[in-house]
C-alpha positions in Angstrom: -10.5 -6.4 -11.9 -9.2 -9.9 -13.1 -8.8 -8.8 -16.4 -6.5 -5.7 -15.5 -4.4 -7.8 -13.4 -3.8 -10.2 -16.1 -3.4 -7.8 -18.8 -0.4 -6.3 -16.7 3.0 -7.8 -17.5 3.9 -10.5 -14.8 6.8 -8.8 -13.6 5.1 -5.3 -13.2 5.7 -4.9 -9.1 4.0 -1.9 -7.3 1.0 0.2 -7.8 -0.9 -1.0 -10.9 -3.6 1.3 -10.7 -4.9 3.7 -9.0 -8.3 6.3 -8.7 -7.1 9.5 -10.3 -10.4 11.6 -10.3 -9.3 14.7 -9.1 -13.1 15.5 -6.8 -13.0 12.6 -5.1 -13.7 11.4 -1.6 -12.3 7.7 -1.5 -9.0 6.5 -2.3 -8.1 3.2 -4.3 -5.3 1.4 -5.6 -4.4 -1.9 -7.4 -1.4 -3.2 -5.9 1.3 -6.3 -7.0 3.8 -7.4 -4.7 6.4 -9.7 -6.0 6.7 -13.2 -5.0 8.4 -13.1 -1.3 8.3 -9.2 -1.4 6.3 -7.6 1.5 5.2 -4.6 2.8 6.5 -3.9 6.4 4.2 -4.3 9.4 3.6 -0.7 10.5 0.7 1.4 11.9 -2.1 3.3 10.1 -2.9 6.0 12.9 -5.7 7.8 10.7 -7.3 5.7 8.1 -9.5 2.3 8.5 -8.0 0.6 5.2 -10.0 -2.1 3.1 -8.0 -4.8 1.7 -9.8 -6.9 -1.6 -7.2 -10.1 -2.3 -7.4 -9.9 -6.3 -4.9 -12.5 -7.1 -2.3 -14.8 -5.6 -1.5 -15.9 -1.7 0.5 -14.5 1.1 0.2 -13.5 4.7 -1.6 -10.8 6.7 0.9 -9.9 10.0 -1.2 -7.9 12.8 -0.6 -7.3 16.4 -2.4 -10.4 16.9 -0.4 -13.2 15.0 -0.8 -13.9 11.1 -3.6 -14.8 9.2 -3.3 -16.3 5.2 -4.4 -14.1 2.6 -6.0 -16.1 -0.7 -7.7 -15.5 -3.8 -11.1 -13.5 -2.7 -10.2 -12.6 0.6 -11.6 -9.0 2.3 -9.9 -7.8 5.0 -10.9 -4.6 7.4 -7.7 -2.9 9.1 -9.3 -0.4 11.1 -6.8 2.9 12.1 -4.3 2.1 15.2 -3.9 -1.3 14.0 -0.6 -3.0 13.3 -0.8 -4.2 9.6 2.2 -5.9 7.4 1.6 -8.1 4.0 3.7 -10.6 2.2 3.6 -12.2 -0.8 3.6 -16.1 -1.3 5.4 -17.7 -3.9 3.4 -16.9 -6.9 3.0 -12.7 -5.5 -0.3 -10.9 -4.2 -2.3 -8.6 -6.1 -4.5 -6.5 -3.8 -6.8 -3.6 -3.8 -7.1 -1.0 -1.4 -9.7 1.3 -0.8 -9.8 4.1 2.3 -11.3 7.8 2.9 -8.9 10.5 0.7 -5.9 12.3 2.4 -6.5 15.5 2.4 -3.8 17.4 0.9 -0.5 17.9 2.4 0.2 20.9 4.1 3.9 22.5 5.9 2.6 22.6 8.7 0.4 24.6 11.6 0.0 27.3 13.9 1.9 26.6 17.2 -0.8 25.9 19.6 -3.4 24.9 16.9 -5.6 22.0 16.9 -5.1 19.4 14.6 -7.7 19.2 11.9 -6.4 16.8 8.6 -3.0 16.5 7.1 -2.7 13.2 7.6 0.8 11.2 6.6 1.3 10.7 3.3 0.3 7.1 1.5 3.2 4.8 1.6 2.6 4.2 -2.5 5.7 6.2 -3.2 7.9 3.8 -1.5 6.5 0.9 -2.9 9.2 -0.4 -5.3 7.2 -0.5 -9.0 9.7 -3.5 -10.2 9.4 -6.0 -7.0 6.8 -4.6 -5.2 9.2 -4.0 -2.0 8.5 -1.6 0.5 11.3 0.8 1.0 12.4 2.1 4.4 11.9 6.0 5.7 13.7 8.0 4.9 13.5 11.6 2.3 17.4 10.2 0.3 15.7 6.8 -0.1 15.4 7.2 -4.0 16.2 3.8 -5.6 14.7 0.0 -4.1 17.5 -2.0 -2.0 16.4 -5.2 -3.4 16.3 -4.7 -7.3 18.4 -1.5 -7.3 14.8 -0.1 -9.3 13.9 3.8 -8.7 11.3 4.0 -6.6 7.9 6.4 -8.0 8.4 10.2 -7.5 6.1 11.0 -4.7 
């Protein structure tokens, strides 16, 4: 992990990697966030999310207060909770590892029960350049901060 954080160019923001397999049942990613950048606190309502601090310093925001994030750091956000990271001076590398989405679908039978389709991830809106988190929003196409496009999703 150390070695493909530091083999990625310093000012490489965003997803750095992620678990491609196509028949697979978990979900990873390597993520960078810029120094300062952030993601915004919001709500997982389906997925408990494992957080593995590879690199750097910054801030874990809950519903209960905030809580510093260092080098080594594992953190468990189980689904329903509020959740929001920031990067410290020097940025946050993190991993993140949670149960697969299933795939997307349009949408269901009126009166059916829900059975999957959960939301997509938020890794599309994650600015690759500064590692910003981009509001909602379908016309939301380039990053506010860095004026960077933001990953097809």
């Amino acid at each position: 992990m150390a070695d493909l954080v530091r083999a990625m160019p310093a000012e490489r923001g965003g997803a750095l990697w992620r678990l491609a397999t196509a028949d697979r049942q978990l979900d990873a990613n390597v993520v960078r966030l810029a120094p300062g950048a952030g993601v915004a606190v919001h709500v997982e309502p389906d997925l408990d999310v494992l957080v593995f601090v590879v690199n750097g310093h910054g801030e874990l925001s809950t519903g209960d207060g905030a809580e510093p994030l260092e080098t080594g750091c594992v953190i468990w956000l189980p689904r329903g909770s509020r959740r929001g990271l920031s990067a410290g001076p020097h940025g946050l590398d993190y991993l993140t590892v949670h149960r697969r989405r299933p795939g997307m679908t349009i949408g269901r039978a009126a009166g059916a029960e829900r059975t999957g389709g959960e939301p997509a991830c938020l890794l599309d809106r994650v600015c690759p350049e500064c590692g910003r988190l981009a509001p909602e929003g379908a016309d939301v196409r380039f990053c506010g901060r860095c004026g960077h496009r933001l990953p097809e999703g």
